[in-house]
DOMAR-565566 format. One record per residue (C-alpha): residue in three letters; chain; x, y, z. Coordinates in pm, whole numbers. Layout:
% residues N
ATOM  ALA  A  X  Y  Z
...
***
This chain:
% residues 255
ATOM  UNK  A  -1232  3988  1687
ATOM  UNK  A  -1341  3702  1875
ATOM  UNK  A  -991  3581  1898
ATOM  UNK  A  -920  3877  2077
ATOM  UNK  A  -1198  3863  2343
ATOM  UNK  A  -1108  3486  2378
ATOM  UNK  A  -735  3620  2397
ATOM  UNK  A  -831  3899  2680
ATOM  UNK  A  -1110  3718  2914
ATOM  UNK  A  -884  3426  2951
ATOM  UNK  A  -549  3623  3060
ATOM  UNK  A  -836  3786  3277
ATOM  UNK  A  -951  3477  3411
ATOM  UNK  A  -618  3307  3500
ATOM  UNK  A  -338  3585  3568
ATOM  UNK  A  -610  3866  3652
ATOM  UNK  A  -766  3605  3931
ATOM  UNK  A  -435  3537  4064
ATOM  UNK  A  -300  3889  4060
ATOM  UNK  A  -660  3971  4285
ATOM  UNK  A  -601  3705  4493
ATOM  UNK  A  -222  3835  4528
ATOM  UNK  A  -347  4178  4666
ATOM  UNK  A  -586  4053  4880
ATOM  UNK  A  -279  3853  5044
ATOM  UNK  A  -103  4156  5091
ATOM  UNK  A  -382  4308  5343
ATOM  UNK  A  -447  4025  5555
ATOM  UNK  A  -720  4226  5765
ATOM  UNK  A  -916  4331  5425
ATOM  UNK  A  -860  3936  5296
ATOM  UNK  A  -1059  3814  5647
ATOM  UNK  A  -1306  4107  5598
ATOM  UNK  A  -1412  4009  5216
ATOM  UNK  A  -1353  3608  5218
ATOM  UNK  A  -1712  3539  5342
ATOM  UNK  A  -1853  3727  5094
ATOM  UNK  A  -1577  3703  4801
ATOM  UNK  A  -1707  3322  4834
ATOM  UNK  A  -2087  3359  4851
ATOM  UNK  A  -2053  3578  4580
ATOM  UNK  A  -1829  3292  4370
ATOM  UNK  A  -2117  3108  4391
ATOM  UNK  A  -2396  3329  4270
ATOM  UNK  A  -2181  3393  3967
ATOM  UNK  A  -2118  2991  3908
ATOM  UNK  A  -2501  2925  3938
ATOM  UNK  A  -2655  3227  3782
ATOM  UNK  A  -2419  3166  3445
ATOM  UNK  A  -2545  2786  3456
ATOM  UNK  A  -2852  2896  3471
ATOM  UNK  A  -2914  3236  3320
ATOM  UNK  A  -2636  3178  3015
ATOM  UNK  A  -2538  2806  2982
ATOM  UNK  A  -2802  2585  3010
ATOM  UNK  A  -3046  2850  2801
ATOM  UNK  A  -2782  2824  2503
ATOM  UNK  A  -2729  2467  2524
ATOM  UNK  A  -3123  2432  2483
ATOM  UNK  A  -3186  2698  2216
ATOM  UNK  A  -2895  2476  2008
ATOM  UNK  A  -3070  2143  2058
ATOM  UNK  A  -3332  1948  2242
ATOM  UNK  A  -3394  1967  2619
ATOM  UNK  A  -3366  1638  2738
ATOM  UNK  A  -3030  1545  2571
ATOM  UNK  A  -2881  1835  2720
ATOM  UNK  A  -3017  1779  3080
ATOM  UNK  A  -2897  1412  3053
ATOM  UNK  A  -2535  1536  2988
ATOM  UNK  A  -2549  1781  3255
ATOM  UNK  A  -2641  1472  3497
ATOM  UNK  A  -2374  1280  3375
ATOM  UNK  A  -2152  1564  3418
ATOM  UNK  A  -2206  1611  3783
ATOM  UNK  A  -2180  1248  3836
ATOM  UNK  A  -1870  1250  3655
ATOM  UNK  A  -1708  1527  3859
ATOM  UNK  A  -1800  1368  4160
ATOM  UNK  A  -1619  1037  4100
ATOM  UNK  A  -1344  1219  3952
ATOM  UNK  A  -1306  1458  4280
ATOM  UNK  A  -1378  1095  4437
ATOM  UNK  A  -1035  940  4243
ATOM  UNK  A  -839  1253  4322
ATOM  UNK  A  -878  1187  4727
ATOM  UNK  A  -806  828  4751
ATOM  UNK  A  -706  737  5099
ATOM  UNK  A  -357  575  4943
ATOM  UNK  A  -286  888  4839
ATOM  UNK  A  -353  1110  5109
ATOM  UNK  A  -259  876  5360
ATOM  UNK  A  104  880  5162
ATOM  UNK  A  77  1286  5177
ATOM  UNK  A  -3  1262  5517
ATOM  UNK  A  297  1050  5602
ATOM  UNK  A  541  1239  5415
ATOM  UNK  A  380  1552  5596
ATOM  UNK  A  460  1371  5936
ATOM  UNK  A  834  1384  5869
ATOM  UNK  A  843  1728  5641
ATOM  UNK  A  1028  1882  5960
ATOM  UNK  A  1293  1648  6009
ATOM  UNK  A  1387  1605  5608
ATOM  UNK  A  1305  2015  5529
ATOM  UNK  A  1126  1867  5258
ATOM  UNK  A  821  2049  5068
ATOM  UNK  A  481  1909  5140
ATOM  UNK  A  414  1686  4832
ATOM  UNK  A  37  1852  4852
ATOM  UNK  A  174  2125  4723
ATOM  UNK  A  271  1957  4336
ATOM  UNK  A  -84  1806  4366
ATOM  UNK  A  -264  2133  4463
ATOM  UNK  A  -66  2278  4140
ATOM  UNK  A  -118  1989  3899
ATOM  UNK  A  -458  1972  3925
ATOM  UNK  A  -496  2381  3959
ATOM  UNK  A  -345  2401  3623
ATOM  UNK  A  -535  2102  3443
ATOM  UNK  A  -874  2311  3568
ATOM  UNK  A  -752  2618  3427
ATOM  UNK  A  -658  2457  3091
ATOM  UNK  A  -1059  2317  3111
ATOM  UNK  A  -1152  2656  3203
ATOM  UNK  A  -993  2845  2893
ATOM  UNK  A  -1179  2590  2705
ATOM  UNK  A  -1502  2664  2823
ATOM  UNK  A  -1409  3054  2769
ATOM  UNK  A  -1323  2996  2423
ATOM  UNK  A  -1665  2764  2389
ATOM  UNK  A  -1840  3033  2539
ATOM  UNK  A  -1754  3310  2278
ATOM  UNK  A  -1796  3080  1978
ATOM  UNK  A  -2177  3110  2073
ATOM  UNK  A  -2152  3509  2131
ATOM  UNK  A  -1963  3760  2295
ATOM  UNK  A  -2258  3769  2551
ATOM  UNK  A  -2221  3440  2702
ATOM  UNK  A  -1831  3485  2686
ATOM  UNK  A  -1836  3764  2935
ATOM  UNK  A  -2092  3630  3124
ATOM  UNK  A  -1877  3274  3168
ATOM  UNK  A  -1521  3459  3190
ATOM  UNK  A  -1676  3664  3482
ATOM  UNK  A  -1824  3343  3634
ATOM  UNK  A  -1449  3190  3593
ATOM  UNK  A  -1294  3477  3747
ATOM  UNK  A  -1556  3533  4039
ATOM  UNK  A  -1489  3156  4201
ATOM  UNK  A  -1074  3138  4108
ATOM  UNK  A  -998  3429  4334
ATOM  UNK  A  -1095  3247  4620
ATOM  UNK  A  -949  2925  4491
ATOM  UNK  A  -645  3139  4439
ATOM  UNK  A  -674  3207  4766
ATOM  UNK  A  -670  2877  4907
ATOM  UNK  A  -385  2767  4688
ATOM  UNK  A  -152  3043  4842
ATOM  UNK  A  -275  2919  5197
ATOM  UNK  A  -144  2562  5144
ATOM  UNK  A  156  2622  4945
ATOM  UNK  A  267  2848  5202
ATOM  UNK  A  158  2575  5462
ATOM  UNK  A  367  2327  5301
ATOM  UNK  A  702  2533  5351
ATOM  UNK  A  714  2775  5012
ATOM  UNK  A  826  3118  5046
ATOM  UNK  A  538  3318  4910
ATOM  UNK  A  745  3457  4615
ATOM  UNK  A  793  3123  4484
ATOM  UNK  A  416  3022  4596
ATOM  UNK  A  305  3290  4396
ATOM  UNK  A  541  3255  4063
ATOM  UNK  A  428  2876  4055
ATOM  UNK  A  94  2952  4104
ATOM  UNK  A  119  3167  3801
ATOM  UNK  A  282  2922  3569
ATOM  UNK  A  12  2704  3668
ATOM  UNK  A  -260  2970  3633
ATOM  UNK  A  -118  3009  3234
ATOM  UNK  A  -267  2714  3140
ATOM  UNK  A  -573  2895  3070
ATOM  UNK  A  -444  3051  2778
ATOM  UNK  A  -376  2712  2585
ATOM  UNK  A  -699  2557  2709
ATOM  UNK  A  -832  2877  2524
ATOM  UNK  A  -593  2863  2236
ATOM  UNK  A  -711  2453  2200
ATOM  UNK  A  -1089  2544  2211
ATOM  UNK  A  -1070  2820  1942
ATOM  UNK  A  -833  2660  1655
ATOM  UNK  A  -1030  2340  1747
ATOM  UNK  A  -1355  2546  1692
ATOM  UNK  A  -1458  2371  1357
ATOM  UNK  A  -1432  2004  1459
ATOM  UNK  A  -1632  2061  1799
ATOM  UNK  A  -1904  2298  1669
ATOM  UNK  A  -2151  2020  1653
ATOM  UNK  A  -2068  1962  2006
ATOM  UNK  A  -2128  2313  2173
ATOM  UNK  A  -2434  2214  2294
ATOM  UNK  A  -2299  1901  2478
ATOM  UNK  A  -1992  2131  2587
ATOM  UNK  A  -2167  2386  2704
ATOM  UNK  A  -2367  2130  2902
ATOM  UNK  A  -2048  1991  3041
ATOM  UNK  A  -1943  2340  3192
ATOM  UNK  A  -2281  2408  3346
ATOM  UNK  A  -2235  2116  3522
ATOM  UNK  A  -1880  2246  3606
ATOM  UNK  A  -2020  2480  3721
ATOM  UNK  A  -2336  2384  3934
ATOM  UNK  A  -2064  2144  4062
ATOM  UNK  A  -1817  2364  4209
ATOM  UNK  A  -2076  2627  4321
ATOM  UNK  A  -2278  2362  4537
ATOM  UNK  A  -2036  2069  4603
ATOM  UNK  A  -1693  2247  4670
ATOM  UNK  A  -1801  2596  4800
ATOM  UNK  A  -2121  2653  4908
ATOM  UNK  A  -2056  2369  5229
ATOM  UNK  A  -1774  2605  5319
ATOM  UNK  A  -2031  2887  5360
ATOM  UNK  A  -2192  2659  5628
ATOM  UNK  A  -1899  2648  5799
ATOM  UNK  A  -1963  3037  5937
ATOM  UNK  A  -2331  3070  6104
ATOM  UNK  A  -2321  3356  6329
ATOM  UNK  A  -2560  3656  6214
ATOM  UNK  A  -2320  3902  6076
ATOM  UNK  A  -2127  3589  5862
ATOM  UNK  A  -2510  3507  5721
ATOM  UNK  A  -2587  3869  5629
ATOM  UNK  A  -2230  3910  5446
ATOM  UNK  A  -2304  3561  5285
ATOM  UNK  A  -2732  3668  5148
ATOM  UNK  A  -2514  4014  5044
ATOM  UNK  A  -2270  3799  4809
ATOM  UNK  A  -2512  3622  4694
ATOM  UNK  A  -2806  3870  4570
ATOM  UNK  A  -2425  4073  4423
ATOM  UNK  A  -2368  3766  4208
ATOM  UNK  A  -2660  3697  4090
ATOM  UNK  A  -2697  4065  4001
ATOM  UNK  A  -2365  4077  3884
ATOM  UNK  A  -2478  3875  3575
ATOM  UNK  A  -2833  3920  3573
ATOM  UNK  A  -2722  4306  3496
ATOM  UNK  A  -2453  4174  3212
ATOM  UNK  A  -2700  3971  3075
ATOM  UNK  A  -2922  4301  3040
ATOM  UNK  A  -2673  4524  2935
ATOM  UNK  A  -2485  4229  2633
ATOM  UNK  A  -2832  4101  2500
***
């Protein structure tokens, strides 16, 4: 059975995401209405499943300070990785190849990147999924939603720069899908792979929290800064009490 939830919330996670992203791309005026809010509300869900599912698991399995220690090094460890990933070298060599995309009708080489690295954090992502439910269902819904709540808008971006980079949108969108797949063996990985790391959910479960807290304050909630006026702030608090009562109400409902 848990095979089967594993199975379901990570299709739901990676295709489901993208196909809600898709629609929302369809009705440009609806995608500018909801995008302030679809992000705020990204990351409630990130920080309320660190901190109302995660972290309280990871503790109840093992002793505080270890677990707060990994999530430190975690965050550190995402930031020089996010650090390594935008070397000047290597966007100065995007940015040149950009320069001369016109005259060569060339694809924007930020495109490849954008998908290599969407698919390697999917494939982390259907690990943490499959994590998740080898603790209990609970915390497996409560983490798949959290996954699915902050890809949409990532989704979102993806199609933006793809199409930016010269893609027709029906090939944007069919490589964004083959790269939004590798969910499914990050989740098939994590559950054969079940016995040898079950001394290790703890420390894995620290790992995504700090995933988590990461992309929720480091990669989204800046963006939310971006958009002050009064109306932008109100849609922002209402995606963010939504979130956070998003999963405080799952948390309820699965205990």
């Amino acid at each position: 059975m848990r095979f089967t939830y594993v199975l379901i919330f990570s299709l739901l996670g990676s295709v489901g995401a993208l196909t809600g992203a898709g629609v929302l791309l369809m009705f440009p005026k609806l995608h500018d209405r909801l995008k302030t809010i679809l992000l705020a509300y990204a990351v409630a869900t990130l920080l309320s499943a660190a901190f109302m599912g995660l972290i309280p698991e990871a503790i109840e399995h093992h002793q505080a300070k270890p677990i707060l220690v990994v999530i430190l090094a975690g965050l550190y460890g995402f930031f020089f990785l996010e650090k390594i990933l935008r070397l000047p070298h290597i966007h100065g060599h995007v940015a040149e190849q950009h320069d001369h995309a016109d005259e060569r009708h060339t694809i924007h080489p930020a495109a490849f990147i954008i998908l290599v690295g969407d698919a390697f954090h999917n494939f982390v992502d259907g690990i943490v999924i499959a994590t998740s439910f080898s603790v209990s269902v609970q915390l497996g819904v409560l983490t798949s939603l959290a996954v699915v709540a902050h890809e949409v808008p990532q989704e979102l971006g993806d199609f933006t720069i793809l199409l930016q980079s010269g893609w027709s949108a029906r090939k944007a969108y069919w490589m964004n899908l083959l790269s939004a797949l590798a969910t499914l063996p990050g989740a098939l990985l994590g559950y054969v792979a079940l016995q040898a790391i079950e001394p290790h959910i703890p420390y894995l479960l620290a790992i995504a929290a700090a995933s988590f807290l990461y992309i929720a304050t480091v990669d989204l909630a800046p963006i939310l800064h971006h958009e002050s006026g009064f109306k932008e702030s109100l849609s922002q608090m209402a995606g963010l009490l939504l979130g956070a009562g998003t999963i405080s109400l799952l948390h309820h409902l699965l205990r």
